[in-house]
N, CA, C and O atoms as a GROMACS GRO file, in nm:
protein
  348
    1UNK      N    1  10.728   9.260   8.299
    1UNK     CA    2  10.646   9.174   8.216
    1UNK      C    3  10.513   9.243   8.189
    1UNK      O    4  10.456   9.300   8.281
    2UNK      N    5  10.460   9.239   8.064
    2UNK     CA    6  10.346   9.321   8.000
    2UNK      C    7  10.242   9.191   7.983
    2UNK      O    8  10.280   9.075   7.971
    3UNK      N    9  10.141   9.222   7.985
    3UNK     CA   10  10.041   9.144   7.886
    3UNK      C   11   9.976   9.192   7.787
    3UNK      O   12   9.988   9.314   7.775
    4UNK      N   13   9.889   9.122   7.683
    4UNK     CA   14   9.863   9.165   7.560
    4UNK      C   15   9.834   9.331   7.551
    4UNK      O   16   9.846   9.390   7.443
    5UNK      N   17   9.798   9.393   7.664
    5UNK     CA   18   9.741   9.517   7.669
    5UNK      C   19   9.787   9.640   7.679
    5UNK      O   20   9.738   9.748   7.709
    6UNK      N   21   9.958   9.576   7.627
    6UNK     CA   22  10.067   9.631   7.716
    6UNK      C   23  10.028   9.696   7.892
    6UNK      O   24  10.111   9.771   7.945
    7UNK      N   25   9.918   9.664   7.956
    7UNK     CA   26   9.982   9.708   8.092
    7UNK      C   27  10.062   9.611   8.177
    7UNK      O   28  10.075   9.494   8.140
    8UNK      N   29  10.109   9.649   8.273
    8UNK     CA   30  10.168   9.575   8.340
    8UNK      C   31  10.118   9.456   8.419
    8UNK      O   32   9.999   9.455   8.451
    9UNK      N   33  10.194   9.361   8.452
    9UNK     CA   34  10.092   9.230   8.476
    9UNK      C   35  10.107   9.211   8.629
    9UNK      O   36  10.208   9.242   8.691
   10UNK      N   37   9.999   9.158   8.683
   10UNK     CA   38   9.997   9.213   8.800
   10UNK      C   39  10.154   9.132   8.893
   10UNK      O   40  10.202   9.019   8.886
   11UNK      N   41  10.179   9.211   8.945
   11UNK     CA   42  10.274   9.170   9.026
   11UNK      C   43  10.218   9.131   9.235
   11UNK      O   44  10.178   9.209   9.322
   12UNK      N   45  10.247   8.974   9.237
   12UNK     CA   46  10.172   8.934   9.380
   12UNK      C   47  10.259   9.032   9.479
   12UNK      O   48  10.374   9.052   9.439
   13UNK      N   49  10.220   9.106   9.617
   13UNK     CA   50  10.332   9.128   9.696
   13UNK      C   51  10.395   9.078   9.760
   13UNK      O   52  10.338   8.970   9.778
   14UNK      N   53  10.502   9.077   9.827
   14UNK     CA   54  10.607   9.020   9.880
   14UNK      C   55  10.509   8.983  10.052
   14UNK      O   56  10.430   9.073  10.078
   15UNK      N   57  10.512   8.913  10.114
   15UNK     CA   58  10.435   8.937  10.235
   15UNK      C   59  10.579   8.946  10.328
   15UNK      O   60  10.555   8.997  10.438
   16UNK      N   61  10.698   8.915  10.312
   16UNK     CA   62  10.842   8.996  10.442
   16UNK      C   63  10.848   9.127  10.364
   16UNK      O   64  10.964   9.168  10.356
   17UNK      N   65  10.737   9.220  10.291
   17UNK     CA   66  10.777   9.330  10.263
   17UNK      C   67  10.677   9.405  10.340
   17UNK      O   68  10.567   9.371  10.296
   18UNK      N   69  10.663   9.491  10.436
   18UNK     CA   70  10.548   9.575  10.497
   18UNK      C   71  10.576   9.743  10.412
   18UNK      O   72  10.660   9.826  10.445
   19UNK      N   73  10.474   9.754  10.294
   19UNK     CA   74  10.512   9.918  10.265
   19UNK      C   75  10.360   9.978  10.265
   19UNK      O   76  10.255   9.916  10.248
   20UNK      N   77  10.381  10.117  10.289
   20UNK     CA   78  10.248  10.230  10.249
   20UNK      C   79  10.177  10.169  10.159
   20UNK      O   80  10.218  10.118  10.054
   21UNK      N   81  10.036  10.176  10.214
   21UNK     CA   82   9.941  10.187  10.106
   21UNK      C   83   9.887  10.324  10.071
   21UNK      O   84   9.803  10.351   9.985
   22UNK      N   85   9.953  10.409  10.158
   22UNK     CA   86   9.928  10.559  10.094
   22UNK      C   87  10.036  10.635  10.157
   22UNK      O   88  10.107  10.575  10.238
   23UNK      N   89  10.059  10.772  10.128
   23UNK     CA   90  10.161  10.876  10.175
   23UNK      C   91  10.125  10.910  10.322
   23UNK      O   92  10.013  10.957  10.342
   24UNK      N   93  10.186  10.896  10.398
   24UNK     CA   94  10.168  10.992  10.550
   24UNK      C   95  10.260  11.036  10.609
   24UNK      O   96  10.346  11.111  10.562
   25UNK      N   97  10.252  10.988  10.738
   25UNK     CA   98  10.356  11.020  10.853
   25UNK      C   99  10.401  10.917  10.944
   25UNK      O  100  10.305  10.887  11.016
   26UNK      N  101  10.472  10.869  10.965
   26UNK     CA  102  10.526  10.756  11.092
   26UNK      C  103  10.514  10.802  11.208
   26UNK      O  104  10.607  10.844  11.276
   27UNK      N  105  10.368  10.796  11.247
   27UNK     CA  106  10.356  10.814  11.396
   27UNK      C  107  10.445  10.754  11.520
   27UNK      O  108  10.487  10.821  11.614
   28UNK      N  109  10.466  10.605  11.502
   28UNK     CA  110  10.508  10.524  11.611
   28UNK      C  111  10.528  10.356  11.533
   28UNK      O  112  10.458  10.284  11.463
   29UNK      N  113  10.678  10.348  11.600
   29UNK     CA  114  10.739  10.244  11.487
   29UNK      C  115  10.691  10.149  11.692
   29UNK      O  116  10.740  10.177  11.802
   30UNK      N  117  10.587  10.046  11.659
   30UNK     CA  118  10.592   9.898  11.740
   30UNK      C  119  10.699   9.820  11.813
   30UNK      O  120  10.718   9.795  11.932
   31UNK      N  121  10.773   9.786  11.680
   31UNK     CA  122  10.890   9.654  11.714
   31UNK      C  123  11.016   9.721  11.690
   31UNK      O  124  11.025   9.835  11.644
   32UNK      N  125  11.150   9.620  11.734
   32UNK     CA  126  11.229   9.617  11.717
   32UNK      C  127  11.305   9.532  11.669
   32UNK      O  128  11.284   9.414  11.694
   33UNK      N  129  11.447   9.586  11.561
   33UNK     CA  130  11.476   9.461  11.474
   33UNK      C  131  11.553   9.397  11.536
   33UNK      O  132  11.658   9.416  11.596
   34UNK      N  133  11.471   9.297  11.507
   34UNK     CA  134  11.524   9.133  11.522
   34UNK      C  135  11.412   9.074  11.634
   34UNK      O  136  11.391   8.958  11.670
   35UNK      N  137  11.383   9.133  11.654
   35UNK     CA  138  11.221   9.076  11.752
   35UNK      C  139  11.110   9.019  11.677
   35UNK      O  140  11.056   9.082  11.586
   36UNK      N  141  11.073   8.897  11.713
   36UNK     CA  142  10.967   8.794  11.714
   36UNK      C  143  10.849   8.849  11.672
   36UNK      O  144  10.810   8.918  11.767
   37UNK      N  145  10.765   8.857  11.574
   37UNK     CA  146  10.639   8.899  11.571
   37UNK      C  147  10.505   8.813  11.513
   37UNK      O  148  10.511   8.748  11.408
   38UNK      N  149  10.426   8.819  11.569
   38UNK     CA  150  10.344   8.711  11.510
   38UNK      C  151  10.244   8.823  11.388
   38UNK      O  152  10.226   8.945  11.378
   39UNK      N  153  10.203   8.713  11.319
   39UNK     CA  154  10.078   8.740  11.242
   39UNK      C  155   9.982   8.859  11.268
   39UNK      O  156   9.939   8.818  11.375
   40UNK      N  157   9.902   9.003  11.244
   40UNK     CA  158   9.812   9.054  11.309
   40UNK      C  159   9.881   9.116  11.431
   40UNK      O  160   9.811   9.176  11.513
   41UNK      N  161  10.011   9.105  11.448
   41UNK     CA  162  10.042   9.223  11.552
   41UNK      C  163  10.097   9.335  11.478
   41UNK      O  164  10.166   9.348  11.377
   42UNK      N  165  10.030   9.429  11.587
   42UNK     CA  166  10.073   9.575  11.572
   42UNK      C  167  10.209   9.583  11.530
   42UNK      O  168  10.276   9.507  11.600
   43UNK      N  169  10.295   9.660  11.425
   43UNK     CA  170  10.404   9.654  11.446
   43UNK      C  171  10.436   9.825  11.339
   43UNK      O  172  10.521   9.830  11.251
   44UNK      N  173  10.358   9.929  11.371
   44UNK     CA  174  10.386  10.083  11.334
   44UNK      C  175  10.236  10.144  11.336
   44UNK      O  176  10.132  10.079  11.334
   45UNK      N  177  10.249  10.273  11.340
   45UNK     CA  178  10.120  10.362  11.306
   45UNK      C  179  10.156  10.449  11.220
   45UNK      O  180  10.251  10.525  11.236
   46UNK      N  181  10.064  10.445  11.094
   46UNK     CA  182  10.134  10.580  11.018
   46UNK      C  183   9.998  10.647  10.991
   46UNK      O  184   9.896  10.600  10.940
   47UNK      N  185  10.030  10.793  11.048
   47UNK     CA  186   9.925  10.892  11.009
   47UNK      C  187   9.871  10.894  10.874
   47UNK      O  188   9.972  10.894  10.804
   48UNK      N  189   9.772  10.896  10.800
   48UNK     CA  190   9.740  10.908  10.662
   48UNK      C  191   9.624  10.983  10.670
   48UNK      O  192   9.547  10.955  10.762
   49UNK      N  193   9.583  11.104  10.566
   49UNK     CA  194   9.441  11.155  10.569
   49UNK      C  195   9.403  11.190  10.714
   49UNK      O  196   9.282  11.180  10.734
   50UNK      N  197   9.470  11.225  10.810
   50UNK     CA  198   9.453  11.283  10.941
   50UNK      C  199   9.362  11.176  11.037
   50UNK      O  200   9.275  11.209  11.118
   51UNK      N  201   9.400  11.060  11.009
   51UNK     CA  202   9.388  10.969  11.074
   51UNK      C  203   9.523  10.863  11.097
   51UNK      O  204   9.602  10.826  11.010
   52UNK      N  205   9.523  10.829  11.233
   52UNK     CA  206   9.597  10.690  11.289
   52UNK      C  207   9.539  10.560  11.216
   52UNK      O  208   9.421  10.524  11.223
   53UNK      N  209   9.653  10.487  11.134
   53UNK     CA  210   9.659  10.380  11.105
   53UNK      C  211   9.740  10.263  11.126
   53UNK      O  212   9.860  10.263  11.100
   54UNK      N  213   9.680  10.162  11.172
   54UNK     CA  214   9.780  10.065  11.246
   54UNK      C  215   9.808   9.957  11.152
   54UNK      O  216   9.744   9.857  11.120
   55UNK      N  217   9.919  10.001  11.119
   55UNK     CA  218   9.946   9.848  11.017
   55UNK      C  219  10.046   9.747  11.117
   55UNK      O  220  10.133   9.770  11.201
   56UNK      N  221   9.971   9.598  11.050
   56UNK     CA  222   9.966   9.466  11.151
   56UNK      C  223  10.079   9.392  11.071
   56UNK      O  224  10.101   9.414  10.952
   57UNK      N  225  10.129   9.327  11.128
   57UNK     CA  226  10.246   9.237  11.068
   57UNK      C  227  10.165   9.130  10.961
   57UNK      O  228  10.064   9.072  11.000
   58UNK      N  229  10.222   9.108  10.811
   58UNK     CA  230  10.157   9.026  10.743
   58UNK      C  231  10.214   8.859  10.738
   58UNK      O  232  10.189   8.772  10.654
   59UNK      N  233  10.285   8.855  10.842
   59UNK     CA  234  10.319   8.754  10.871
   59UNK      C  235  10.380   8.694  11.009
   59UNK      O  236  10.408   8.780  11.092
   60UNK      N  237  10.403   8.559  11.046
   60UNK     CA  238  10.457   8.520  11.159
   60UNK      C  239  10.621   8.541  11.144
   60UNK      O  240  10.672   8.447  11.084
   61UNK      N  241  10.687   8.612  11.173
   61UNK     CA  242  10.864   8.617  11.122
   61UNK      C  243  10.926   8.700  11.215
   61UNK      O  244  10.865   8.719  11.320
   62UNK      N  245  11.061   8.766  11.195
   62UNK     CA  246  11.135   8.853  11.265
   62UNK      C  247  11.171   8.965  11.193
   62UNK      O  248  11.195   8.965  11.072
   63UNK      N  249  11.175   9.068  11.273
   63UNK     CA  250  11.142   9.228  11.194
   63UNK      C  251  11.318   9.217  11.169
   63UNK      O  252  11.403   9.253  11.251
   64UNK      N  253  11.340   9.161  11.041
   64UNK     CA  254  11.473   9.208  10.960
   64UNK      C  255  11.541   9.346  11.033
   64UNK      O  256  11.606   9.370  11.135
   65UNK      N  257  11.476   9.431  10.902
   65UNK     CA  258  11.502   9.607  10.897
   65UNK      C  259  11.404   9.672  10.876
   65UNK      O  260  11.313   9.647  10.797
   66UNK      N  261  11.423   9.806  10.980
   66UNK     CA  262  11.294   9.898  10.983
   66UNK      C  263  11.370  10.026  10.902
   66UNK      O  264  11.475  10.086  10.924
   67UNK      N  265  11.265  10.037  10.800
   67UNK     CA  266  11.325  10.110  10.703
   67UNK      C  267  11.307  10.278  10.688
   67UNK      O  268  11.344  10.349  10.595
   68UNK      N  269  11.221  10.326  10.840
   68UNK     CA  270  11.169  10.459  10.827
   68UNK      C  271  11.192  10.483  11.009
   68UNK      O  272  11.232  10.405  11.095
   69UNK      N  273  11.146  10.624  11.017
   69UNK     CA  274  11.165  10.682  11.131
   69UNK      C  275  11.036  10.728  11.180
   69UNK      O  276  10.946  10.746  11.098
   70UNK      N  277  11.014  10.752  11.323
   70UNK     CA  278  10.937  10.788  11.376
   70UNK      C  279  10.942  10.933  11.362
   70UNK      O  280  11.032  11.004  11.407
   71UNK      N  281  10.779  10.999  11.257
   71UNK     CA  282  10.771  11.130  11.271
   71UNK      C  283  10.838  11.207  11.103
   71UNK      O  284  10.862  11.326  11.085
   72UNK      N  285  10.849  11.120  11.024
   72UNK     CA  286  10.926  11.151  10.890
   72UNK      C  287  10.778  11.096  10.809
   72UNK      O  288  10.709  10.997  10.833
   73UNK      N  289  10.763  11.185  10.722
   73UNK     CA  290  10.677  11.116  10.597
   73UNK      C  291  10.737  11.085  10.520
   73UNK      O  292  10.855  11.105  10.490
   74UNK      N  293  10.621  11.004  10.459
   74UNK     CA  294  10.685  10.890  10.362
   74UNK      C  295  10.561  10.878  10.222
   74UNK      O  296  10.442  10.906  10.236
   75UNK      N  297  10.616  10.837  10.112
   75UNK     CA  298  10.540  10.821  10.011
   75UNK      C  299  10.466  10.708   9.983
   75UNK      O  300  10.510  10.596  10.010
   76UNK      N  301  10.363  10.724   9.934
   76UNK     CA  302  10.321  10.566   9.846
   76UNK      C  303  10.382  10.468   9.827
   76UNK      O  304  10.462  10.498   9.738
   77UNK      N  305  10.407  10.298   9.871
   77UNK     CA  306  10.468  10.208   9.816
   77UNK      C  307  10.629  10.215   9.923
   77UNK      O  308  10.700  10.115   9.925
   78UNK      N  309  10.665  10.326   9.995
   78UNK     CA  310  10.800  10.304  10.064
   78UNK      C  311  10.758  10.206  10.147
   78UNK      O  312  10.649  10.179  10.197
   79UNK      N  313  10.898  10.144  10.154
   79UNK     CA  314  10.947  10.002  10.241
   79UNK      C  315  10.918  10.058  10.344
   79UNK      O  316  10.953  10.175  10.355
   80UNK      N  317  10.842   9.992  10.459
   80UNK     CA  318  10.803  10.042  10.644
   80UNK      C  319  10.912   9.934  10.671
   80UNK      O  320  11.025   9.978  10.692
   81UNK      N  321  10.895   9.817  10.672
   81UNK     CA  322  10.935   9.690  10.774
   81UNK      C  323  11.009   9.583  10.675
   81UNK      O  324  10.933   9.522  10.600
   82UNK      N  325  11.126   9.559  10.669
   82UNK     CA  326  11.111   9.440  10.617
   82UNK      C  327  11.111   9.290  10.671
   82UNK      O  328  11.214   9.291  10.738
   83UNK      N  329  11.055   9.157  10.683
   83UNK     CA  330  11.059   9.055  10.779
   83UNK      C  331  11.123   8.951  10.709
   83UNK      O  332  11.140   8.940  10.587
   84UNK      N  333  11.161   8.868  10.812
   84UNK     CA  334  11.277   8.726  10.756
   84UNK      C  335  11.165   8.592  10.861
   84UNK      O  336  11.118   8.594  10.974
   85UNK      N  337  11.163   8.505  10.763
   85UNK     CA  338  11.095   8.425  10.813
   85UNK      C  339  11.184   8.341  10.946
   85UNK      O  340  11.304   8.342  10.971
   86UNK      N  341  11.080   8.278  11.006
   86UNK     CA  342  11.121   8.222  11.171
   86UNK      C  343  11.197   8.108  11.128
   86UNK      O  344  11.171   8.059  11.018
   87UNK      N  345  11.283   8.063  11.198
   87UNK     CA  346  11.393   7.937  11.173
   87UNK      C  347  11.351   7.820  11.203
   87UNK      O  348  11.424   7.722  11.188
   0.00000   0.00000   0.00000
C-alpha cells in the first residue's frame, strides 16, 4: 500500500515478531522454544558495531521459533524470535 507520495505507508510491527534493527552477529540466543517469557526479559545478544546488544522480549508470550544461531550473522530486518501469545 502507497500513499499519495507514492512511498510506502508505514507499516506498524508485528510485536510476536523479534527482528534486527541492524546487521551483526548472534552472540547468545537467552530462551528456549516454547518457554514462558515475560515482557523486558532478556531473550538474545546480538553483536552490532562492536558492541553487545541485548534485545528484550516485546512481549508477555512463548518463544514459538528461534529463527537464527548462536555466532552466525545476520542482516537488517532478519526474523531473531518469533512469539505466540500466552493461553
Amino acid at each position: 500500500m502507497e500513499n499519495e507520495n507514492n512511498t510506502p505507508a508505514y507499516k506498524r510491527p508485528d510485536p510476536y515478531r523479534l527482528e534486527a534493527f541492524m546487521p551483526g552477529t548472534v552472540q547468545e540466543i537467552c530462551v528456549k522454544e516454547g518457554e514462558e517469557v515475560k515482557k523486558g526479559q532478556k531473550v538474545l545478544v546480538l553483536d552490532a558495531m562492536k558492541m553487545d546488544n541485548e534485545l528484550l522480549s516485546p512481549v508477555n508470550g512463548i518463544v514459538k521459533k528461534i529463527c537464527v544461531e548462536a555466532g552466525k550473522s545476520i542482516p537488517k530486518h532478519a526474523l531473531l524470535i518469533e512469539f505466540a501469545p500466552l493461553q
